[in-house]
DSSP file (Angstrom, degrees, kcal/mol; ACC not computed):
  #  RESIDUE AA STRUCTURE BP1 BP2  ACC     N-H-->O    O-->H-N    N-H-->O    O-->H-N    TCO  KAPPA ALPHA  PHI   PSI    X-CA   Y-CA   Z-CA
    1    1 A X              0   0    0      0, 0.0    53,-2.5     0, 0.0     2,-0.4   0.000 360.0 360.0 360.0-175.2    7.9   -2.3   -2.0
    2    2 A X  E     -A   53   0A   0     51,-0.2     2,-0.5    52,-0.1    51,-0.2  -0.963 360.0-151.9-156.3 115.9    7.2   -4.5    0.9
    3    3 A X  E     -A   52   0A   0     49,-1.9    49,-1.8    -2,-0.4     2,-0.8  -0.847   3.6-156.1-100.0 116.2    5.2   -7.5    0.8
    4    4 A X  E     +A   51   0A   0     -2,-0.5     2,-0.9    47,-0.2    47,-0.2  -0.630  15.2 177.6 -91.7 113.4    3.3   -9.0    3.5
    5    5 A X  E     +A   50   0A   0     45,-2.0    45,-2.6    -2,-0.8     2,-0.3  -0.903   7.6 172.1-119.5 133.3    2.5  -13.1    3.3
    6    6 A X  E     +A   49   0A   0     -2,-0.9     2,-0.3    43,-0.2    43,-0.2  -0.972  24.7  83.3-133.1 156.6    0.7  -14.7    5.9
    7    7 A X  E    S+A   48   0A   0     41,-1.6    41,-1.7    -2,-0.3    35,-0.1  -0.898  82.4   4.9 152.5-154.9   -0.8  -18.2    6.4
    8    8 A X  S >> S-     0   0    0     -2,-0.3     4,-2.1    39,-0.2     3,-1.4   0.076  75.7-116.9 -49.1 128.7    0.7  -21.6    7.4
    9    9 A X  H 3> S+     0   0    0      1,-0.2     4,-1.5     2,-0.2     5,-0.4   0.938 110.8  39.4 -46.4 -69.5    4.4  -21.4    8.5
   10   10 A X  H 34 S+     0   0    0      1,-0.2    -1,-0.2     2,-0.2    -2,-0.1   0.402 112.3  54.5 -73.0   8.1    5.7  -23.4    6.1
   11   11 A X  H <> S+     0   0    0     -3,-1.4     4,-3.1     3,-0.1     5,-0.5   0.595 107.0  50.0 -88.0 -36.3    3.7  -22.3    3.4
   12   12 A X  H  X S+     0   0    0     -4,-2.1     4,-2.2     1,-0.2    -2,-0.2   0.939 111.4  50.0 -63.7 -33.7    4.5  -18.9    3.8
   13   13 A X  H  X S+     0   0    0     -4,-1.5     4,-2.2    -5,-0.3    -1,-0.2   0.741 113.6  48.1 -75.4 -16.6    8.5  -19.9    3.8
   14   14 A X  H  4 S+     0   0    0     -5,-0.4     4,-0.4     2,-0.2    -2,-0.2   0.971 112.1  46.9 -84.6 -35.7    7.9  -21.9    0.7
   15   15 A X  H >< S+     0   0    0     -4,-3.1     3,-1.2     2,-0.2     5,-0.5   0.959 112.4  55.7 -46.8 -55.3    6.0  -19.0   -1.1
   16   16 A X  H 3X S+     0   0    0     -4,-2.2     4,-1.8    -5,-0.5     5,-0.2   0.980 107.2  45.4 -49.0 -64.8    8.8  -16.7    0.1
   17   17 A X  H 3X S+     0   0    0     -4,-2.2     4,-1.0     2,-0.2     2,-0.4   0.478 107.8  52.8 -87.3  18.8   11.4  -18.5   -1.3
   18   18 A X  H <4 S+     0   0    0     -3,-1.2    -1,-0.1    -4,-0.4    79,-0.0  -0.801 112.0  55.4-114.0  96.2    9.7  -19.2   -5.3
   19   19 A X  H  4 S+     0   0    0     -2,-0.4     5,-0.2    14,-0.0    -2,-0.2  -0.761 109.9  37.3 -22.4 -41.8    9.4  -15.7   -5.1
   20   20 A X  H  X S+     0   0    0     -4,-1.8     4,-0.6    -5,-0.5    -2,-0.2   0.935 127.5  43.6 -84.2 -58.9   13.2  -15.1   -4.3
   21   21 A X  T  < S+     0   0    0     -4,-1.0     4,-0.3    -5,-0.2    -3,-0.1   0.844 123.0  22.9 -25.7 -73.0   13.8  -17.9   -6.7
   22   22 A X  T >> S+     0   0    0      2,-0.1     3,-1.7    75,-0.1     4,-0.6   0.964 105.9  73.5 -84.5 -64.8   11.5  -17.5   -9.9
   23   23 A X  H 3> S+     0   0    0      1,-0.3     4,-1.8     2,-0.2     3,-0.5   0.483  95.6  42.1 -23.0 -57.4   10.7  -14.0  -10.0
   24   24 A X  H 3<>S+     0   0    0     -4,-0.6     5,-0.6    -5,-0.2    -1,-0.3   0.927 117.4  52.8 -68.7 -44.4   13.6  -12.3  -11.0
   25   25 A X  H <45S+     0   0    0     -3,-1.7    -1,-0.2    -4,-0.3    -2,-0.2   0.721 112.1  48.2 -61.2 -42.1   13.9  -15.3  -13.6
   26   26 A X  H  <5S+     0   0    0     -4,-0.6    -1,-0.2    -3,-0.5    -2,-0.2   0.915 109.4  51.0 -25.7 -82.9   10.1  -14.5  -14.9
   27   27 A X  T ><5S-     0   0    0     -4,-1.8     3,-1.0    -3,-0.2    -2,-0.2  -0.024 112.1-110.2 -76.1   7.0   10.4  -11.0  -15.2
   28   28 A X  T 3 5S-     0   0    0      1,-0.2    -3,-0.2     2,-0.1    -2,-0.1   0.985  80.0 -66.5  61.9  61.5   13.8  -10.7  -17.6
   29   29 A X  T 3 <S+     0   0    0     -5,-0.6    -1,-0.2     1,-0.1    -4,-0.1   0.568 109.4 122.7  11.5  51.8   15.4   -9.3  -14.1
   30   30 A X  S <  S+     0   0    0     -3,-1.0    27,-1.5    -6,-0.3     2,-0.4   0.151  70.1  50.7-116.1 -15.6   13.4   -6.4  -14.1
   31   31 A X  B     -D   56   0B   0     -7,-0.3    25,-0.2    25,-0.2     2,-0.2  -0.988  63.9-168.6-123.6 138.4   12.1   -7.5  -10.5
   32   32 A X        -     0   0    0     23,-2.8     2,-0.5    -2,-0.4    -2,-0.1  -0.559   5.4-159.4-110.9 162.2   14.3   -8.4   -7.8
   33   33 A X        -     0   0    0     21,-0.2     2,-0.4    -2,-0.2    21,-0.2  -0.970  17.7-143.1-163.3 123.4   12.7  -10.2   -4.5
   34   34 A X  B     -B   53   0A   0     19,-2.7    19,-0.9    -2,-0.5    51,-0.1  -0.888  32.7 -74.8-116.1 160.6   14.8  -10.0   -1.2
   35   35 A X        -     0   0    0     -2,-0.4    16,-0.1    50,-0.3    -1,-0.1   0.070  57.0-117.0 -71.3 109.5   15.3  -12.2    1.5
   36   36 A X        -     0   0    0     49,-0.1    16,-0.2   -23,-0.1    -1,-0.1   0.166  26.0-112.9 -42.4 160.3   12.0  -12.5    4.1
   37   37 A X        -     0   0    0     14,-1.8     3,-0.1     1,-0.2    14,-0.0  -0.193  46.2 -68.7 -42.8 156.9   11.9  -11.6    7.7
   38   38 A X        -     0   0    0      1,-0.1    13,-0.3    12,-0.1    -1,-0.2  -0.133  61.7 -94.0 -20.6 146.9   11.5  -13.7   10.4
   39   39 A X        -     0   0    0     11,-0.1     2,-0.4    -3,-0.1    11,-0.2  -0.620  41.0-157.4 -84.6 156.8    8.1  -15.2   10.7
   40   40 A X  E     -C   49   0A   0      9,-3.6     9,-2.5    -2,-0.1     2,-0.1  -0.949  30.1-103.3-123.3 132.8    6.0  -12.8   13.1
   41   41 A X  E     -C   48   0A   0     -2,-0.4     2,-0.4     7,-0.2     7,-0.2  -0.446  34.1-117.3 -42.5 123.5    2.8  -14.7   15.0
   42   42 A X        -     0   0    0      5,-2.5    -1,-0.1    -2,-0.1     5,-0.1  -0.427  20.7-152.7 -63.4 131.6   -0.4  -13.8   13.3
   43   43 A X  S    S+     0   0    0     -2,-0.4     3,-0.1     1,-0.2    -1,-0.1   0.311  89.0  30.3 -86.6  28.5   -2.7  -11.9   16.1
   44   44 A X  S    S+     0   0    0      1,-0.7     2,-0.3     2,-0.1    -1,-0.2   0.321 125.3  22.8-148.8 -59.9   -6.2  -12.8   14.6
   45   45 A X  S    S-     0   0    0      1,-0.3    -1,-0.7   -38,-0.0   -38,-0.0  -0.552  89.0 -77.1-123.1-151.3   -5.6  -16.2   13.0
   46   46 A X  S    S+     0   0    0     -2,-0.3    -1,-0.3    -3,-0.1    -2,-0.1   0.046  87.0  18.3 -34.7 152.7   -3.2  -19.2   13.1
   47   47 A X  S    S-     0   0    0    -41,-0.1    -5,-2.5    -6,-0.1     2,-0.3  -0.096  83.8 -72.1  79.1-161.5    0.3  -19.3   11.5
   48   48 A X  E     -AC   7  41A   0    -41,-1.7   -41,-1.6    -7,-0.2     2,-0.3  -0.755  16.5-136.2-129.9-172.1    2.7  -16.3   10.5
   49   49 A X  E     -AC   6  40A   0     -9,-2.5    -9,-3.6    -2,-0.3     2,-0.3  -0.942  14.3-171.1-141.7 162.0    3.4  -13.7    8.2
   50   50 A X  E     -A    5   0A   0    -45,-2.6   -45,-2.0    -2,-0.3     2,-0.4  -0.902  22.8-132.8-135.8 145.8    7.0  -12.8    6.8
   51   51 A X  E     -A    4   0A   0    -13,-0.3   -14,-1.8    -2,-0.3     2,-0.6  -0.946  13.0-156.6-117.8 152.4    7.4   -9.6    4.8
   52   52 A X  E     -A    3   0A   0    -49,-1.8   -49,-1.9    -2,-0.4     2,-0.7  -0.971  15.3-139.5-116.4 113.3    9.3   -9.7    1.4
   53   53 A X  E     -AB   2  34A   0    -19,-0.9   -19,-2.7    -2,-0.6     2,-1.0  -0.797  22.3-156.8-110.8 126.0   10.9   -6.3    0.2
   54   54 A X        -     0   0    0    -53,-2.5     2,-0.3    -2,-0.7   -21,-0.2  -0.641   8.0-152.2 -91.1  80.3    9.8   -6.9   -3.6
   55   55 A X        -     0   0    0     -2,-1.0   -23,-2.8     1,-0.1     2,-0.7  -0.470   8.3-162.7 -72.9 113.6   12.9   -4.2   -6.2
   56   56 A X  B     -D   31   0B   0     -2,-0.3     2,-1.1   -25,-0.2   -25,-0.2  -0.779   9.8-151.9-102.3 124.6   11.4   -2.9   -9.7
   57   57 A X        -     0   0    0    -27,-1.5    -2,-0.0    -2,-0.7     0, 0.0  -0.738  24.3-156.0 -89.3 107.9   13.8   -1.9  -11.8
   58   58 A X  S    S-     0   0    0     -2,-1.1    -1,-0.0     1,-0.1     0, 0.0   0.615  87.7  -0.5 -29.0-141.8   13.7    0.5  -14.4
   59   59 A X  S    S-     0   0    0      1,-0.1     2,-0.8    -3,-0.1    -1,-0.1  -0.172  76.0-128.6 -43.1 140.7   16.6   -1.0  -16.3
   60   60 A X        -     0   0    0    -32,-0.1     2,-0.6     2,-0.0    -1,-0.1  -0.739  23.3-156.0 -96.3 125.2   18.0   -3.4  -15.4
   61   61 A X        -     0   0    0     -2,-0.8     2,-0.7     2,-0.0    -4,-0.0  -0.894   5.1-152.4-117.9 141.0   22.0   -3.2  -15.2
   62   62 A X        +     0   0    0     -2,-0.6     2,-0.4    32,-0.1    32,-0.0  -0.828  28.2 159.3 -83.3 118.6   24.3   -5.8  -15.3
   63   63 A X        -     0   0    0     -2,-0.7     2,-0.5    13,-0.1    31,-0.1  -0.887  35.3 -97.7-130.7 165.9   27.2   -5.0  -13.6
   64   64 A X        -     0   0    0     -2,-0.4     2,-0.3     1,-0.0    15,-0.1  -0.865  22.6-124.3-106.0 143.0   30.3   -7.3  -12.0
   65   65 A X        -     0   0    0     -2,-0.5     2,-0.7    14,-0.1     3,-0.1  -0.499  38.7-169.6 -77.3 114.3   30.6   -8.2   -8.9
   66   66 A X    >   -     0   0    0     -2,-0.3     3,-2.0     1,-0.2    -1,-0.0  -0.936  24.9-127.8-120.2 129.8   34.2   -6.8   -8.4
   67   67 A X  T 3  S+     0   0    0     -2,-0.7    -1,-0.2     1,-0.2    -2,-0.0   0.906 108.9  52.9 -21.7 -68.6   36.4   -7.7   -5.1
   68   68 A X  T 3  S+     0   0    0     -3,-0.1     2,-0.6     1,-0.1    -1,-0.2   0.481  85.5  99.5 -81.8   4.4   37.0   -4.2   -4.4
   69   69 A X    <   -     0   0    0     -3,-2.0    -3,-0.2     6,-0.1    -1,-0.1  -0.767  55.2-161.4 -74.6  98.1   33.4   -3.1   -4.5
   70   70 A X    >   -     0   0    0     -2,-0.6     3,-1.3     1,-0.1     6,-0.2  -0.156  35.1-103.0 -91.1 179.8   31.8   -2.7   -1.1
   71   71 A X  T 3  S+     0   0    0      1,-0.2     9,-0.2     9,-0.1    -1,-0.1   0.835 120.7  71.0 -53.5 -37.6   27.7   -2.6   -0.8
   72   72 A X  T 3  S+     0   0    0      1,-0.1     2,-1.6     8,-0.1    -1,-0.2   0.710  77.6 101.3 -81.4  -1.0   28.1    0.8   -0.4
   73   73 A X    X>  -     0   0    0     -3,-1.3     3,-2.0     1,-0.1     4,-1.3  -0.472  63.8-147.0 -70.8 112.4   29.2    1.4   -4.1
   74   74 A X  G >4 S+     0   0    0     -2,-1.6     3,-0.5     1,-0.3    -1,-0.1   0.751 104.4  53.2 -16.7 -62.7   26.8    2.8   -6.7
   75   75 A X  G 34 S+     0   0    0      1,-0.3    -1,-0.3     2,-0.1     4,-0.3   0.645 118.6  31.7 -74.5 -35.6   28.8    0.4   -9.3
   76   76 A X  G X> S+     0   0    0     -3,-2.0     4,-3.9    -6,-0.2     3,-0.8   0.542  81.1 115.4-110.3  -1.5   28.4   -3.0   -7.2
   77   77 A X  H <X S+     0   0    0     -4,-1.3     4,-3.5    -3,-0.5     5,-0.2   0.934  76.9  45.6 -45.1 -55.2   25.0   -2.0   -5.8
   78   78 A X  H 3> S+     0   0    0      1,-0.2     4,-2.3     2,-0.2    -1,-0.2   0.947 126.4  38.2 -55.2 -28.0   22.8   -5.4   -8.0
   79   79 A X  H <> S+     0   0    0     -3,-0.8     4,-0.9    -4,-0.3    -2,-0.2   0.909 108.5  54.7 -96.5 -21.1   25.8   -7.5   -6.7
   80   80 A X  H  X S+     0   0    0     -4,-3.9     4,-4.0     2,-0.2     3,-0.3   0.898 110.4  52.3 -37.2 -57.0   26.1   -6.0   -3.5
   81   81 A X  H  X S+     0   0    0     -4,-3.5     4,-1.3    -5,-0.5     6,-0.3   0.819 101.1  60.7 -62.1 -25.1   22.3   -6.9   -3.1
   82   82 A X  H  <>S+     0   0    0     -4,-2.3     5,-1.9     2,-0.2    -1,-0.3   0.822 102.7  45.8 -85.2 -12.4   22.7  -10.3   -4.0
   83   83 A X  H ><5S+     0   0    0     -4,-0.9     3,-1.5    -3,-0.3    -2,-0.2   0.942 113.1  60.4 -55.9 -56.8   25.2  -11.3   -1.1
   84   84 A X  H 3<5S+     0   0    0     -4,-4.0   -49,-0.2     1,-0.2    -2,-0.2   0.913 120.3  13.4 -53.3 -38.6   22.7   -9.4    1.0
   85   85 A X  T 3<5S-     0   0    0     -4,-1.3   -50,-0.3     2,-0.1    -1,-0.2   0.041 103.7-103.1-141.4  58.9   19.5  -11.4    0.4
   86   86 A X  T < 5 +     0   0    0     -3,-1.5     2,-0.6     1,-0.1    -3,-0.2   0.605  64.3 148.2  74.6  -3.0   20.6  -14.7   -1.2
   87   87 A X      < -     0   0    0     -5,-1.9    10,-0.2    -6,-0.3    -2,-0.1  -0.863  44.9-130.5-118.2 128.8   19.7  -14.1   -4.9
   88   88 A X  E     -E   96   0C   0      8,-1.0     8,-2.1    -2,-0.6     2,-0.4  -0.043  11.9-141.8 -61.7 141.6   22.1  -15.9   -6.9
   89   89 A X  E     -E   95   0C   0      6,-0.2     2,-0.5     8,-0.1     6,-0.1  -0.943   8.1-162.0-133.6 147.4   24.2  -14.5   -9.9
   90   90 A X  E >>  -E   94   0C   0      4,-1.0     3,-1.1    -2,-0.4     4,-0.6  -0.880  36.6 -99.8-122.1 145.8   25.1  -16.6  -13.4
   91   91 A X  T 34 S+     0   0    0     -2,-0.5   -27,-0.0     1,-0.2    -2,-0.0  -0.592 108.0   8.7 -64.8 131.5   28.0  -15.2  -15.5
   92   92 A X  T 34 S+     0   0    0     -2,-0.2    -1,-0.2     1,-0.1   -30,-0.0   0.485 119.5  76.1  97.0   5.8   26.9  -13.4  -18.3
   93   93 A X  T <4 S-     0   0    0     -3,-1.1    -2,-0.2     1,-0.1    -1,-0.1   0.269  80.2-145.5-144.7 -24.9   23.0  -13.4  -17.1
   94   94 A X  E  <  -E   90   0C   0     -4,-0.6    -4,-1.0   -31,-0.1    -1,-0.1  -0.108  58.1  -3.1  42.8-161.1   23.0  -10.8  -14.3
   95   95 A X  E    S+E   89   0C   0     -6,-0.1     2,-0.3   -66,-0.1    -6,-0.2  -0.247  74.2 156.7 -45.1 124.6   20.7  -11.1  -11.1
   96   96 A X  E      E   88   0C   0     -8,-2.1    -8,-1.0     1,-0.1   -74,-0.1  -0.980 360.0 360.0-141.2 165.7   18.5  -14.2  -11.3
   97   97 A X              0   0    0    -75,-0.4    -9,-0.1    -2,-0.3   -75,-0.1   0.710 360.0 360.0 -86.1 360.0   16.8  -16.2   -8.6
């Protein structure tokens, strides 16, 4: 899903990223939270909005992050996603923020 935050610029980047951060951590890493957009001008009031694309996961699988596993593998796909947007991985823990 895809999650829209707007308000003050820098509230909205600090929200974004305790969202990328805590969530996964929260939620026994059963939500995943990827890295915002670019801030877009708000047309009505003051500030920006960012959008957030928010993964729930049915199960959660751990898998390893293996060298030879590009993004496009099924099998590296959680670890893939965390090179792509930032979200951090602990041994033995899977995805966390």
């Amino acid at each position: 899903m895809k999650v829209r935050l707007s308000g003050d610029d820098d509230d909205v980047r600090i929200v974004a990223e305790l969202l990328a951060e805590h969530l996964p951590a929260v939620t026994a890493d059963r939500v995943q939270v990827g890295e915002p957009s670019a801030p877009y001008p708000n047309h009505r009031d003051g500030g920006s909005r960012r959008y957030v694309k928010v993964y729930v996961l049915k199960d959660v699988v751990h898998v390893r992050a293996e060298p030879n596993h590009t993004a496009d593998s099924p099998a590296a796909l959680p670890a893939a996603r965390a090179r792509t947007t930032g979200i951090k991985r602990r041994p033995g823990r899977g995805l966390c923020g």
